[in-house]
mmCIF file of the N, C-alpha and C atoms, coordinates in Angstrom:
data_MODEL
# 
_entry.id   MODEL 
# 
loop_
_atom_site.group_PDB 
_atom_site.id 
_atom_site.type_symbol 
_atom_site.label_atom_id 
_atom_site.label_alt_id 
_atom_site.label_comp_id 
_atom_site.label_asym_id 
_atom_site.label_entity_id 
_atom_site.label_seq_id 
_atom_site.pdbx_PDB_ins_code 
_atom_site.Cartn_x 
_atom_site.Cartn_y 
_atom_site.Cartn_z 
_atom_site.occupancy 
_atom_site.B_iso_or_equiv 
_atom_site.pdbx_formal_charge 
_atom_site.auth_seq_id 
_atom_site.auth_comp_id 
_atom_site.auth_asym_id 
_atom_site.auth_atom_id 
_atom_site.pdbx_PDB_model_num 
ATOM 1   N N  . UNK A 1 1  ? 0.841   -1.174  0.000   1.00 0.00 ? 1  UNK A N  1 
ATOM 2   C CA . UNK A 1 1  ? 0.000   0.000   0.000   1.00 0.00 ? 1  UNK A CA 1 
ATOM 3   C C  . UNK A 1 1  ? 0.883   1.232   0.000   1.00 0.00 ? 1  UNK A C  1 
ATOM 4   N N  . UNK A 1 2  ? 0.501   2.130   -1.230  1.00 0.00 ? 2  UNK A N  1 
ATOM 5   C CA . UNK A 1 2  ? 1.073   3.453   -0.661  1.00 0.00 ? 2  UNK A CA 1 
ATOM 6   C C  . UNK A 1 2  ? 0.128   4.735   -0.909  1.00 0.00 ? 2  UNK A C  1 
ATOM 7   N N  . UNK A 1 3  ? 0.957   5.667   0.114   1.00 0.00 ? 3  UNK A N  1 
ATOM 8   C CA . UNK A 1 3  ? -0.623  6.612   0.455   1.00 0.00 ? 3  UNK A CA 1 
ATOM 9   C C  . UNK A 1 3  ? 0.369   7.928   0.447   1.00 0.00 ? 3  UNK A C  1 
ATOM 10  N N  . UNK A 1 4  ? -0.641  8.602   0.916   1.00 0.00 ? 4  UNK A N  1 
ATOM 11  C CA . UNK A 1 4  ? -0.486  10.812  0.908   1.00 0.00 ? 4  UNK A CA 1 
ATOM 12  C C  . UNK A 1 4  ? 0.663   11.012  -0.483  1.00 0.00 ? 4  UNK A C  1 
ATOM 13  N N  . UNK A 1 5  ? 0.129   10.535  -1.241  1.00 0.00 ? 5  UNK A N  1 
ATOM 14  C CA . UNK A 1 5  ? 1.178   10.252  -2.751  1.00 0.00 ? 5  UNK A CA 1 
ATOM 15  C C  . UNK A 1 5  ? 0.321   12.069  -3.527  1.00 0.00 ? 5  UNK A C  1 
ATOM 16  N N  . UNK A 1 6  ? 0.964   12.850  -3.450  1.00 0.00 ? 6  UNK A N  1 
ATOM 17  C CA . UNK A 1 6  ? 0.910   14.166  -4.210  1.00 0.00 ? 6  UNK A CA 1 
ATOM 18  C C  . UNK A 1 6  ? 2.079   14.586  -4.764  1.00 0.00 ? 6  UNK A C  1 
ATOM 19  N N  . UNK A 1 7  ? 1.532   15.555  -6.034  1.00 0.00 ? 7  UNK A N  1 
ATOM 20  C CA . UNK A 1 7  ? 2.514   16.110  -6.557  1.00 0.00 ? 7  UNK A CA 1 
ATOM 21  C C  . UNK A 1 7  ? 2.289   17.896  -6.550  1.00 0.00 ? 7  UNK A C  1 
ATOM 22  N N  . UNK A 1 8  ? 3.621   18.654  -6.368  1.00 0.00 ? 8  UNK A N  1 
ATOM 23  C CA . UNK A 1 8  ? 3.341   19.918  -6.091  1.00 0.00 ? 8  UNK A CA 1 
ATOM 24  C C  . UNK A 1 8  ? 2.246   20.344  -7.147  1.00 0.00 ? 8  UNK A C  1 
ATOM 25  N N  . UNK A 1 9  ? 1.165   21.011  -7.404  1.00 0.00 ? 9  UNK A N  1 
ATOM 26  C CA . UNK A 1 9  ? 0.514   21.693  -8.465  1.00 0.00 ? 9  UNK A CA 1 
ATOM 27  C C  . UNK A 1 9  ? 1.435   22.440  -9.741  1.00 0.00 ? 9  UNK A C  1 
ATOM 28  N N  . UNK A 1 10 ? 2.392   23.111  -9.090  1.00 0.00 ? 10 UNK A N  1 
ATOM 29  C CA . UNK A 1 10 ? 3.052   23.557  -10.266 1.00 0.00 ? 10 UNK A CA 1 
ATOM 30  C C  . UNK A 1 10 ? 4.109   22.552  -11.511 1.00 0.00 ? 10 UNK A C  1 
ATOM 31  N N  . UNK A 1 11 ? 4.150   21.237  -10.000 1.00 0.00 ? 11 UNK A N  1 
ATOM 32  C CA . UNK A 1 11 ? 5.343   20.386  -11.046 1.00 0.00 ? 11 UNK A CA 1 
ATOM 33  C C  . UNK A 1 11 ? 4.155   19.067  -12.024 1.00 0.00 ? 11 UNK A C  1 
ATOM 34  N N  . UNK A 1 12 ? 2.845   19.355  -11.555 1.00 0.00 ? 12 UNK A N  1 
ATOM 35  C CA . UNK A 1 12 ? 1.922   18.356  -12.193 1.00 0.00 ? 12 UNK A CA 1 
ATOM 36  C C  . UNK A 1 12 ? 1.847   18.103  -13.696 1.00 0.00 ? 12 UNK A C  1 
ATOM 37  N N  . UNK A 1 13 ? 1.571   17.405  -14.657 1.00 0.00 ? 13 UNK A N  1 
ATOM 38  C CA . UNK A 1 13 ? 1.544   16.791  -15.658 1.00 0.00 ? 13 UNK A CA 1 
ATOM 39  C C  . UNK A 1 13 ? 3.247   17.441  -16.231 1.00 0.00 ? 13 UNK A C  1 
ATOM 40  N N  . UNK A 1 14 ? 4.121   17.083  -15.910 1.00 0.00 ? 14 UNK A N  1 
ATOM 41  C CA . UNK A 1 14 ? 5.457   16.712  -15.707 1.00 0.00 ? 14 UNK A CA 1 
ATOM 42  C C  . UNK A 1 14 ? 5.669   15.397  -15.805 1.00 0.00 ? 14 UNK A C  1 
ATOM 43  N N  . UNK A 1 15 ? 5.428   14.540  -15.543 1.00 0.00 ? 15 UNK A N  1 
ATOM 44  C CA . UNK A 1 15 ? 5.684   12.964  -15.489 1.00 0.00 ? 15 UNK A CA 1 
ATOM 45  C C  . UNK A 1 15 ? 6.098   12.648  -13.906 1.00 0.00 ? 15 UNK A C  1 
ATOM 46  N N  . UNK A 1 16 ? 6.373   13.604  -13.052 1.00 0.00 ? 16 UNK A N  1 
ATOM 47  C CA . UNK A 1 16 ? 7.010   13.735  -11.718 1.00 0.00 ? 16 UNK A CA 1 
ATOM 48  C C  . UNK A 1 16 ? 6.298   12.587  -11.043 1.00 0.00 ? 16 UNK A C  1 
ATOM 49  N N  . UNK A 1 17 ? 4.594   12.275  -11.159 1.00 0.00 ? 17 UNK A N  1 
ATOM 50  C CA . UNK A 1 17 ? 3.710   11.829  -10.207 1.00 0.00 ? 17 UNK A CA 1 
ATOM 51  C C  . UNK A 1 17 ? 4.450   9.933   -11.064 1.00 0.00 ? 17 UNK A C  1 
ATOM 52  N N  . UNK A 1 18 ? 4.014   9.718   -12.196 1.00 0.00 ? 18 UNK A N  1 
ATOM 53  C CA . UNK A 1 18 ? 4.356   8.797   -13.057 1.00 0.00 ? 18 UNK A CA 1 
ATOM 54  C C  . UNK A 1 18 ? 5.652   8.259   -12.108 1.00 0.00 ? 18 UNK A C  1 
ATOM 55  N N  . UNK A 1 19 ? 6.188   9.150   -12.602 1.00 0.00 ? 19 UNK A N  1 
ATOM 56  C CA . UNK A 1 19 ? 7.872   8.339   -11.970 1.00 0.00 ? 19 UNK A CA 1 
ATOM 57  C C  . UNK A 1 19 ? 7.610   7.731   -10.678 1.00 0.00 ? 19 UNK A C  1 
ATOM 58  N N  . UNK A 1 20 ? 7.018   8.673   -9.894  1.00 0.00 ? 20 UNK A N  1 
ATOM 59  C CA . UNK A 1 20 ? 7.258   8.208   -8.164  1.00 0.00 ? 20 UNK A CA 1 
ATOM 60  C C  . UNK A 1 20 ? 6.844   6.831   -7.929  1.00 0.00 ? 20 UNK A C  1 
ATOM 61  N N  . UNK A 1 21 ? 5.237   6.822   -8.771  1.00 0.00 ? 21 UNK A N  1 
ATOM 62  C CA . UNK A 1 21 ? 4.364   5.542   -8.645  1.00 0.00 ? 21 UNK A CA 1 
ATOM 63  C C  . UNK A 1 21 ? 5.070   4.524   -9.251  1.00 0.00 ? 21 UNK A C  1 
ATOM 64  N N  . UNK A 1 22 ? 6.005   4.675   -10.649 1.00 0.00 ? 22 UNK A N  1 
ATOM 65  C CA . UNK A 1 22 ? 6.851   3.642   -11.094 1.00 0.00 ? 22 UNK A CA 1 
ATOM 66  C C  . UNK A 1 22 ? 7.905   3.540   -9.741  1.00 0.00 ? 22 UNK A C  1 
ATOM 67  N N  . UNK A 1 23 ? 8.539   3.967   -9.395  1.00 0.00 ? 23 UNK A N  1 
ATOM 68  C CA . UNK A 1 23 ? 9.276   3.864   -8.327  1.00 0.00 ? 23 UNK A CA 1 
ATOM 69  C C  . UNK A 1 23 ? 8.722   2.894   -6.747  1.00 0.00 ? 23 UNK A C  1 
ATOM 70  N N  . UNK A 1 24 ? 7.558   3.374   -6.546  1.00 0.00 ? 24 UNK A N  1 
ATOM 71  C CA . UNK A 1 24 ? 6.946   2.569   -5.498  1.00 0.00 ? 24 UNK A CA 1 
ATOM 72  C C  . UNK A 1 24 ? 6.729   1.052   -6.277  1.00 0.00 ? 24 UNK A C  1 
ATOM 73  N N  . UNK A 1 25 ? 6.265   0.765   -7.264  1.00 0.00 ? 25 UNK A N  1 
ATOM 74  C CA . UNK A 1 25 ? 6.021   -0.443  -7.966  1.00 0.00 ? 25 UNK A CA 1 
ATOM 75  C C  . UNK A 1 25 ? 7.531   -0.877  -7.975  1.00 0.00 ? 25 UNK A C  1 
ATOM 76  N N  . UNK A 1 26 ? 8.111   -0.432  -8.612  1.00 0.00 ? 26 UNK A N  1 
ATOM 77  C CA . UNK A 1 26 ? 9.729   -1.548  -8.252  1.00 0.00 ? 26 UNK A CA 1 
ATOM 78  C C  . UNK A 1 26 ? 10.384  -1.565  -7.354  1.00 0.00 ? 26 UNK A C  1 
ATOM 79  N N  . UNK A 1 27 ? 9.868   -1.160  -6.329  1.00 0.00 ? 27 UNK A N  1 
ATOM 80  C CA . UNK A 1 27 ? 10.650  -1.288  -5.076  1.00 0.00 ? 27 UNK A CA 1 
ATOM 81  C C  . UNK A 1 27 ? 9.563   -2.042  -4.339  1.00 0.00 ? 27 UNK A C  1 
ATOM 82  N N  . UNK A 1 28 ? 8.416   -2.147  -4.499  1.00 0.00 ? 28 UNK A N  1 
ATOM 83  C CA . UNK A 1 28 ? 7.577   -2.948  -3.927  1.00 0.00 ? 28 UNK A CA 1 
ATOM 84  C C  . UNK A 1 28 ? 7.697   -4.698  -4.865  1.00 0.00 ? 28 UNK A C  1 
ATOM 85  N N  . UNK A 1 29 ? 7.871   -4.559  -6.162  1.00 0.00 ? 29 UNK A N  1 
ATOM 86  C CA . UNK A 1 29 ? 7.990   -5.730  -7.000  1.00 0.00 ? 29 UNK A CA 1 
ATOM 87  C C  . UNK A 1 29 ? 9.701   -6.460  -6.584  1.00 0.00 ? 29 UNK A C  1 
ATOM 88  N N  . UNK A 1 30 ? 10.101  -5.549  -5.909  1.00 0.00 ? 30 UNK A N  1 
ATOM 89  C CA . UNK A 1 30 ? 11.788  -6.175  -6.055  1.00 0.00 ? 30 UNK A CA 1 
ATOM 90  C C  . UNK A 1 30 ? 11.611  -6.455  -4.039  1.00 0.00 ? 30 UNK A C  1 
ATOM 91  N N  . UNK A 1 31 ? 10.752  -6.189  -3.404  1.00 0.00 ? 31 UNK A N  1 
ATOM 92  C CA . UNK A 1 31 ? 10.839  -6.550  -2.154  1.00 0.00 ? 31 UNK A CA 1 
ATOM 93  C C  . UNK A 1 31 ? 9.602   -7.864  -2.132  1.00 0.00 ? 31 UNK A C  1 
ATOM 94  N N  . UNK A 1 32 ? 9.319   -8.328  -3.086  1.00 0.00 ? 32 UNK A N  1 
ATOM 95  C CA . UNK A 1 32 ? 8.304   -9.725  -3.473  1.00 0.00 ? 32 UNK A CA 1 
ATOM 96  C C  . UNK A 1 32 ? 7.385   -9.415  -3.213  1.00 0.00 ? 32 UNK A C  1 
ATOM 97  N N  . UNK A 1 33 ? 6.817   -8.219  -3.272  1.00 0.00 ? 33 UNK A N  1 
ATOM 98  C CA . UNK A 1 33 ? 4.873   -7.660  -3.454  1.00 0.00 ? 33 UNK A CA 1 
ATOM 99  C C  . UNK A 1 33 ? 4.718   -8.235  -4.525  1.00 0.00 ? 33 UNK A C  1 
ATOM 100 N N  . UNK A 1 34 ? 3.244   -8.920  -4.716  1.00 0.00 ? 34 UNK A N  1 
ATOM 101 C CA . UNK A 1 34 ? 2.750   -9.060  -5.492  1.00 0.00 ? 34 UNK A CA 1 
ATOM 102 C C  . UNK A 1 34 ? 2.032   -8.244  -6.139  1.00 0.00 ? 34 UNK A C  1 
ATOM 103 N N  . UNK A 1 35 ? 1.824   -7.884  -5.434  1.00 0.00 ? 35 UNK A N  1 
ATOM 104 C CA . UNK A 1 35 ? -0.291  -6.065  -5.497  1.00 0.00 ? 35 UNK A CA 1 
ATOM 105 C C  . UNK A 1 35 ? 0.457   -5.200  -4.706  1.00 0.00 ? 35 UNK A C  1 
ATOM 106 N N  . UNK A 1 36 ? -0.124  -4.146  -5.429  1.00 0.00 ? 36 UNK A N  1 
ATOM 107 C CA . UNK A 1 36 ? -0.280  -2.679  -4.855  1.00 0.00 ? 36 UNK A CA 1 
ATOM 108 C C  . UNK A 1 36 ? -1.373  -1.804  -5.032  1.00 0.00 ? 36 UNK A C  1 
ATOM 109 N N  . UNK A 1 37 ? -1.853  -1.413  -3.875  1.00 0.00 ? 37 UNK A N  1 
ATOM 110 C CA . UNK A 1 37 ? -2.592  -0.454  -3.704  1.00 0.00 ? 37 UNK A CA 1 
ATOM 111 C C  . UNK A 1 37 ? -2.913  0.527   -3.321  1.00 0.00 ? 37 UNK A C  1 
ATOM 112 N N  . UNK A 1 38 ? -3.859  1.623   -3.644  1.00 0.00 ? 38 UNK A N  1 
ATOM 113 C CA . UNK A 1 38 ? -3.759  2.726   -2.875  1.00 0.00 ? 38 UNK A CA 1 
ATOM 114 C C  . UNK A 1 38 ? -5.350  3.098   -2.757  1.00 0.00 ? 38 UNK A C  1 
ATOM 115 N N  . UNK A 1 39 ? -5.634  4.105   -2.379  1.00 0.00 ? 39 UNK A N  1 
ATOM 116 C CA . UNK A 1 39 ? -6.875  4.994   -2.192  1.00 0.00 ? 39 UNK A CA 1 
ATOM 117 C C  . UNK A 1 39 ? -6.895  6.373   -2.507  1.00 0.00 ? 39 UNK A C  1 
ATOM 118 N N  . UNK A 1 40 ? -7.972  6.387   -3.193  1.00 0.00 ? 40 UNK A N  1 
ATOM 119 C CA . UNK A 1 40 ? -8.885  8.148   -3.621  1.00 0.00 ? 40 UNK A CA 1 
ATOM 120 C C  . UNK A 1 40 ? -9.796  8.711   -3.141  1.00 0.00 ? 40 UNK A C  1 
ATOM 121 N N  . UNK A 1 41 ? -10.247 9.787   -2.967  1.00 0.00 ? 41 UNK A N  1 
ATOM 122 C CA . UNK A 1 41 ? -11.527 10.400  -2.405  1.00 0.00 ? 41 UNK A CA 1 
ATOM 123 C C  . UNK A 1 41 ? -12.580 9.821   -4.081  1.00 0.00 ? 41 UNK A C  1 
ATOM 124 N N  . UNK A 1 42 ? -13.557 9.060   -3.920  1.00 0.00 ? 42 UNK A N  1 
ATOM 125 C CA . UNK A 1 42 ? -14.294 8.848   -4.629  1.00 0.00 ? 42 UNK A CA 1 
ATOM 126 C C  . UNK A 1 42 ? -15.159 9.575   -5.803  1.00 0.00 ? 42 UNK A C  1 
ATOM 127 N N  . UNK A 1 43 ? -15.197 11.187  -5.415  1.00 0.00 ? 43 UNK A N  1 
ATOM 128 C CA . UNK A 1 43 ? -15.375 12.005  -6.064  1.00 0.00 ? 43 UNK A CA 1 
ATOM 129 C C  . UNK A 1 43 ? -14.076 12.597  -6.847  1.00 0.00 ? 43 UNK A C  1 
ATOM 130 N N  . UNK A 1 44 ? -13.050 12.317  -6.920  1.00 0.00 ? 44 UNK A N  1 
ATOM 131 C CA . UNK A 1 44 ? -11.599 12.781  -7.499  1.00 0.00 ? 44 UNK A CA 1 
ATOM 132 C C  . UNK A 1 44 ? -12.017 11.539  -8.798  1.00 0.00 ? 44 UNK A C  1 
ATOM 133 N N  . UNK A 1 45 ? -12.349 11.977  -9.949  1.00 0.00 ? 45 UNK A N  1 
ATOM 134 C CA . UNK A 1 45 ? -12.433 10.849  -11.232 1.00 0.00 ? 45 UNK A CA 1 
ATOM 135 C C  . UNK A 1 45 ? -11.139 11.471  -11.941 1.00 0.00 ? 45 UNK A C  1 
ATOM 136 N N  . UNK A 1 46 ? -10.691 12.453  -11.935 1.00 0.00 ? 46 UNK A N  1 
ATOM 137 C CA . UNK A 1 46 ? -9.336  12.728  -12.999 1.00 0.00 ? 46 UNK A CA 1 
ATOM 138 C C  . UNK A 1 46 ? -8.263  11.945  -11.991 1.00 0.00 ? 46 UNK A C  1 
ATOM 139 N N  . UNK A 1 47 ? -8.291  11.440  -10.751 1.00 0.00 ? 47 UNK A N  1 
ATOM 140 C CA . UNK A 1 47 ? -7.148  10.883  -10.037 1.00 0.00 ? 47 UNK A CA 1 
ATOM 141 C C  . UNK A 1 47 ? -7.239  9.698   -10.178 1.00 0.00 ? 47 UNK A C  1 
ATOM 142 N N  . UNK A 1 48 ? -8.745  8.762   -9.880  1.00 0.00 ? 48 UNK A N  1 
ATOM 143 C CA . UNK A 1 48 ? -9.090  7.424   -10.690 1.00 0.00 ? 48 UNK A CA 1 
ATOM 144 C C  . UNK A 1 48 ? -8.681  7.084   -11.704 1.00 0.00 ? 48 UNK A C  1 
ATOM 145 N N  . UNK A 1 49 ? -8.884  8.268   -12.790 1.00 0.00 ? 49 UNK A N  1 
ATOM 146 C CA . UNK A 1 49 ? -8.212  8.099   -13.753 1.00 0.00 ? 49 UNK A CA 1 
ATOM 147 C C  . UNK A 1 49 ? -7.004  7.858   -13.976 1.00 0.00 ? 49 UNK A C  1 
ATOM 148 N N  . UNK A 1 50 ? -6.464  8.803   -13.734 1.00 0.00 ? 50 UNK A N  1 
ATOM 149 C CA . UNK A 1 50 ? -4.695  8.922   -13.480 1.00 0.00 ? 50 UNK A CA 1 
ATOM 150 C C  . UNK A 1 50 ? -4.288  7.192   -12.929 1.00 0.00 ? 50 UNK A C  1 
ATOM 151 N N  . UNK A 1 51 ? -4.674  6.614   -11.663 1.00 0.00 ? 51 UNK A N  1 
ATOM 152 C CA . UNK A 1 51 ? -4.167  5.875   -11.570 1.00 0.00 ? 51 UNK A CA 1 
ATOM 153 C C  . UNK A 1 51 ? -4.658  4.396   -12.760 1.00 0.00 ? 51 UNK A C  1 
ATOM 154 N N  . UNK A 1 52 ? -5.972  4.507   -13.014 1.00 0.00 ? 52 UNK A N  1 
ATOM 155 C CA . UNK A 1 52 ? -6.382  3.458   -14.192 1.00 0.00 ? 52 UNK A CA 1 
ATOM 156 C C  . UNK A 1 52 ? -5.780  3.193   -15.899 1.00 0.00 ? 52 UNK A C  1 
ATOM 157 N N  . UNK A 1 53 ? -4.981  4.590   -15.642 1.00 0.00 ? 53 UNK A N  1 
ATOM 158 C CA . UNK A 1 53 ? -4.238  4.415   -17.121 1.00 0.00 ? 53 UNK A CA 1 
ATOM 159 C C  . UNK A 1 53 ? -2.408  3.914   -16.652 1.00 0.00 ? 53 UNK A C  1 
ATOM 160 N N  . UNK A 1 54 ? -2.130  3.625   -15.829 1.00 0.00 ? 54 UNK A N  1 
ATOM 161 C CA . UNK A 1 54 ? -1.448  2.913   -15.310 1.00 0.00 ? 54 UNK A CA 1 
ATOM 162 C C  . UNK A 1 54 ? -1.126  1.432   -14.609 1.00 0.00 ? 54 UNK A C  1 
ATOM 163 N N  . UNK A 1 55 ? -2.746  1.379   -14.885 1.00 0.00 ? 55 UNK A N  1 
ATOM 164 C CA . UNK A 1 55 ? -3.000  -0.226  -14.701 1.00 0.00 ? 55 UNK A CA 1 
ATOM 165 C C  . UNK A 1 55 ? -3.629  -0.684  -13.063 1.00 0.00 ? 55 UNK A C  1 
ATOM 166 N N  . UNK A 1 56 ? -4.126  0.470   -12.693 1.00 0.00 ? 56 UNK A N  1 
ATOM 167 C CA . UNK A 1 56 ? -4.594  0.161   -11.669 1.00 0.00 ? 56 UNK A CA 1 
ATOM 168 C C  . UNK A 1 56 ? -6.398  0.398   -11.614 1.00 0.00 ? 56 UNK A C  1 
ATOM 169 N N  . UNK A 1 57 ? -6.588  -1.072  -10.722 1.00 0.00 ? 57 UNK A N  1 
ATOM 170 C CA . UNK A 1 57 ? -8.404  -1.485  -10.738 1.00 0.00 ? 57 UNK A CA 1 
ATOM 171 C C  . UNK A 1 57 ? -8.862  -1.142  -9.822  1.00 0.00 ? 57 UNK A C  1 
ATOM 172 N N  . UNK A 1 58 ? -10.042 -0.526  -9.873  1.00 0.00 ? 58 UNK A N  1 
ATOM 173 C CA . UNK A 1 58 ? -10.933 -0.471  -8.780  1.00 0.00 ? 58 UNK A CA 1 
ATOM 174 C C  . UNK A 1 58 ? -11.698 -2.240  -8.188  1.00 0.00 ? 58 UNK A C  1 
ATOM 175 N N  . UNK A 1 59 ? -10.973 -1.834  -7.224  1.00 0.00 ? 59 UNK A N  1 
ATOM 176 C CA . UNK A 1 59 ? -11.249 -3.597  -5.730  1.00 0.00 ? 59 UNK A CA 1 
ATOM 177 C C  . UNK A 1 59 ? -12.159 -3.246  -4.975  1.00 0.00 ? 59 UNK A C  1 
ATOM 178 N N  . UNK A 1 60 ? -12.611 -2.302  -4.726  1.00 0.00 ? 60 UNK A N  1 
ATOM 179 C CA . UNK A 1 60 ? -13.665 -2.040  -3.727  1.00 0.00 ? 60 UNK A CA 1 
ATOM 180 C C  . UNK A 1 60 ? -13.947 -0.053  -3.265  1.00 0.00 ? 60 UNK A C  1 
ATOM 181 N N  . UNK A 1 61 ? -14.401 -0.166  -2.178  1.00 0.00 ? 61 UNK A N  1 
ATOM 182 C CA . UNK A 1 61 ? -14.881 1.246   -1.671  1.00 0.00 ? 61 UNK A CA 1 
ATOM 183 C C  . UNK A 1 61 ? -14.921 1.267   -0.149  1.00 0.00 ? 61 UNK A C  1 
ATOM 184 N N  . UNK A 1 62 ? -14.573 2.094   0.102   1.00 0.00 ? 62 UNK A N  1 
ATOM 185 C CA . UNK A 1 62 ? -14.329 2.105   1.956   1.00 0.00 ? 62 UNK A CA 1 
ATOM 186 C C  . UNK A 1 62 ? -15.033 3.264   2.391   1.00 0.00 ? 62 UNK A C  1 
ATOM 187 N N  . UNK A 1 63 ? -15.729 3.510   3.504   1.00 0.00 ? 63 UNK A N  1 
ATOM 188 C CA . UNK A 1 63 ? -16.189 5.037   4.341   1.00 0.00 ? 63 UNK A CA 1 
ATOM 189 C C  . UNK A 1 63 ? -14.818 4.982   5.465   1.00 0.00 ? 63 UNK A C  1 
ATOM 190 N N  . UNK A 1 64 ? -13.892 5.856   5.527   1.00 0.00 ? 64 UNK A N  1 
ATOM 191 C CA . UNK A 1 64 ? -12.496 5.680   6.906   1.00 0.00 ? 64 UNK A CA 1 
ATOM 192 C C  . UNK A 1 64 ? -13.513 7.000   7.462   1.00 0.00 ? 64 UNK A C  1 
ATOM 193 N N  . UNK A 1 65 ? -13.523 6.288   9.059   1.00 0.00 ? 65 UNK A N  1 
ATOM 194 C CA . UNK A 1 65 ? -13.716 6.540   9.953   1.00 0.00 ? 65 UNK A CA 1 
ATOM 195 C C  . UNK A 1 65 ? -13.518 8.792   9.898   1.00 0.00 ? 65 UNK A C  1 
ATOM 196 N N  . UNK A 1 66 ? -14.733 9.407   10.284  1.00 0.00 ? 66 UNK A N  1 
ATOM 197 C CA . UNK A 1 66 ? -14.112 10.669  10.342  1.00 0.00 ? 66 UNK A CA 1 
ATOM 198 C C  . UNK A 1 66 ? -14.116 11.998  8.659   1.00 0.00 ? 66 UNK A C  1 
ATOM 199 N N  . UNK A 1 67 ? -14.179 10.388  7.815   1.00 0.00 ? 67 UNK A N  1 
ATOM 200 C CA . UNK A 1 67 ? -14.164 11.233  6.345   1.00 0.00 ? 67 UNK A CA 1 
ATOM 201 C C  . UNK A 1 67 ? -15.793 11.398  5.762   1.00 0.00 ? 67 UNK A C  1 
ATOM 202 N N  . UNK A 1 68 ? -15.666 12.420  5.507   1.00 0.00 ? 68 UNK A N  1 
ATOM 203 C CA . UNK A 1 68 ? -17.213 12.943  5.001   1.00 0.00 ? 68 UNK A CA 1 
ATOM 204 C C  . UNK A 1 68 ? -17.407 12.468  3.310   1.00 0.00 ? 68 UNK A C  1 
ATOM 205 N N  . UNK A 1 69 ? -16.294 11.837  3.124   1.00 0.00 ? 69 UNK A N  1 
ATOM 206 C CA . UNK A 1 69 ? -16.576 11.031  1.582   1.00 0.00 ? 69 UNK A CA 1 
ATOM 207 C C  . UNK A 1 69 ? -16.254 9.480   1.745   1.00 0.00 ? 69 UNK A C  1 
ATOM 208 N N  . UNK A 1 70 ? -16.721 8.963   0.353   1.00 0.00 ? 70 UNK A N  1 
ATOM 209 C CA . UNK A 1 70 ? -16.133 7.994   0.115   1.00 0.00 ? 70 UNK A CA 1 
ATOM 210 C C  . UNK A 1 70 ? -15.088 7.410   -0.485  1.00 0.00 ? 70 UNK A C  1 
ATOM 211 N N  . UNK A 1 71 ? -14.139 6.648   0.057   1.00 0.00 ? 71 UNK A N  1 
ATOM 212 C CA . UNK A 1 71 ? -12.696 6.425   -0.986  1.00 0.00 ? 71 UNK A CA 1 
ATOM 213 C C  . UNK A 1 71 ? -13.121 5.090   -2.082  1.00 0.00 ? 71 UNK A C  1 
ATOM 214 N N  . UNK A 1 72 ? -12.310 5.146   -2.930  1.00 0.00 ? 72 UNK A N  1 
ATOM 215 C CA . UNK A 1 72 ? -11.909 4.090   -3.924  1.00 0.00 ? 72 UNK A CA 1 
ATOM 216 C C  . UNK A 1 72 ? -11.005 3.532   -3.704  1.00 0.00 ? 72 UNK A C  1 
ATOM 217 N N  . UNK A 1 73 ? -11.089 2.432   -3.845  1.00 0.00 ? 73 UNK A N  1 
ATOM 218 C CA . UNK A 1 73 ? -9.724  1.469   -3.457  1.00 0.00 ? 73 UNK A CA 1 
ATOM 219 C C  . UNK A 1 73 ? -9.528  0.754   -4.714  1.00 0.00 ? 73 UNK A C  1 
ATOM 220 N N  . UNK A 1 74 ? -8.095  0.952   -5.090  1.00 0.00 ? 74 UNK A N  1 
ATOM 221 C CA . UNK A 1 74 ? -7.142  0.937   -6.081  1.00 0.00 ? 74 UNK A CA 1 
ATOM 222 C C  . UNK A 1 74 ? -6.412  -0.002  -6.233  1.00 0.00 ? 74 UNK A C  1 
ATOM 223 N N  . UNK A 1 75 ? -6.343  -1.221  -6.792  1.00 0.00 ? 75 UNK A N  1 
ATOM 224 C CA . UNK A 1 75 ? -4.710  -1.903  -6.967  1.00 0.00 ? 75 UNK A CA 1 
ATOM 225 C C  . UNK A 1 75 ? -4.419  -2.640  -8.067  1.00 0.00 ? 75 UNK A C  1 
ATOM 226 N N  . UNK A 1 76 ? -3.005  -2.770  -8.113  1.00 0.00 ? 76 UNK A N  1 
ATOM 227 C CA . UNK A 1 76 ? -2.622  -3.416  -9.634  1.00 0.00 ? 76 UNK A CA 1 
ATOM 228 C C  . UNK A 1 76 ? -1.905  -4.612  -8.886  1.00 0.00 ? 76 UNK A C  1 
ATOM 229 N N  . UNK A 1 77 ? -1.583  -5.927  -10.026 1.00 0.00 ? 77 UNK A N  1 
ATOM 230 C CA . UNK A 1 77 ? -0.719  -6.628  -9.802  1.00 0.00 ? 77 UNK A CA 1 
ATOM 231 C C  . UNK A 1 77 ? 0.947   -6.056  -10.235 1.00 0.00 ? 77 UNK A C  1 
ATOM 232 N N  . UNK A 1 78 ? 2.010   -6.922  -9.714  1.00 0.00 ? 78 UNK A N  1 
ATOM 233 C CA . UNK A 1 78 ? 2.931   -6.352  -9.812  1.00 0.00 ? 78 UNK A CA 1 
ATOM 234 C C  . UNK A 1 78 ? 3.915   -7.515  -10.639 1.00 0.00 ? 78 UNK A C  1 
ATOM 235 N N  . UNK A 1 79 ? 4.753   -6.758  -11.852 1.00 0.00 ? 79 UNK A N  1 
ATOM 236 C CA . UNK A 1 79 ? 5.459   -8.543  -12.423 1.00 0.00 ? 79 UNK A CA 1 
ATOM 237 C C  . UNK A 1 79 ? 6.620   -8.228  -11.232 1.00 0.00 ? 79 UNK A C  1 
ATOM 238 N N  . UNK A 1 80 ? 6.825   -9.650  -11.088 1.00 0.00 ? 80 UNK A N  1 
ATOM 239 C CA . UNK A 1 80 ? 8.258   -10.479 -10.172 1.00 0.00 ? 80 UNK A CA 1 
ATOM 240 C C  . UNK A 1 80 ? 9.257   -9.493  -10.364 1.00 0.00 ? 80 UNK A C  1 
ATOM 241 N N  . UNK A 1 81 ? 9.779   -8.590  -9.128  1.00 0.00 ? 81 UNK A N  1 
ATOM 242 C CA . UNK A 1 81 ? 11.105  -8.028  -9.406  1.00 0.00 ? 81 UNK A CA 1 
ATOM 243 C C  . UNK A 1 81 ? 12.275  -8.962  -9.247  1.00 0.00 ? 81 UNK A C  1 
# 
């Protein structure tokens, strides 16, 4: 799982966000994760997005305790690092 994953506003559609998430995937694929996942505020569809053109599925939906929305829950498989 990885989480509070932002990119500054000014450095956005840069590839900056791309890289990081490639980065968490091979360091999670080379420590023998299989899946990775993360979470969205359910109303964020350009961030759903963002992560679905990268290969990541919507698995389910959560209410966390305290949040006045609903999240999306996110994950991809990972090939064998």
């Amino acid at each position: 799982y990885f989480g509070q994953f932002a990119v500054d506003p000014a450095r956005q559609r840069s590839g900056l966000g791309s890289e990081l998430i490639a980065l968490a995937e091979s360091r999670a694929a080379a420590d023998g994760k299989r899946e990775l996942a993360c979470d969205t505020a359910a109303p964020a569809d350009r961030l759903i997005h963002f992560y679905e053109t990268r290969g990541y599925r919507v698995v389910g939906r959560h209410q966390w305790p305290g949040k006045t929305y609903e999240s999306v829950v996110l994950s991809k498989h990972l090939a064998p690092g």
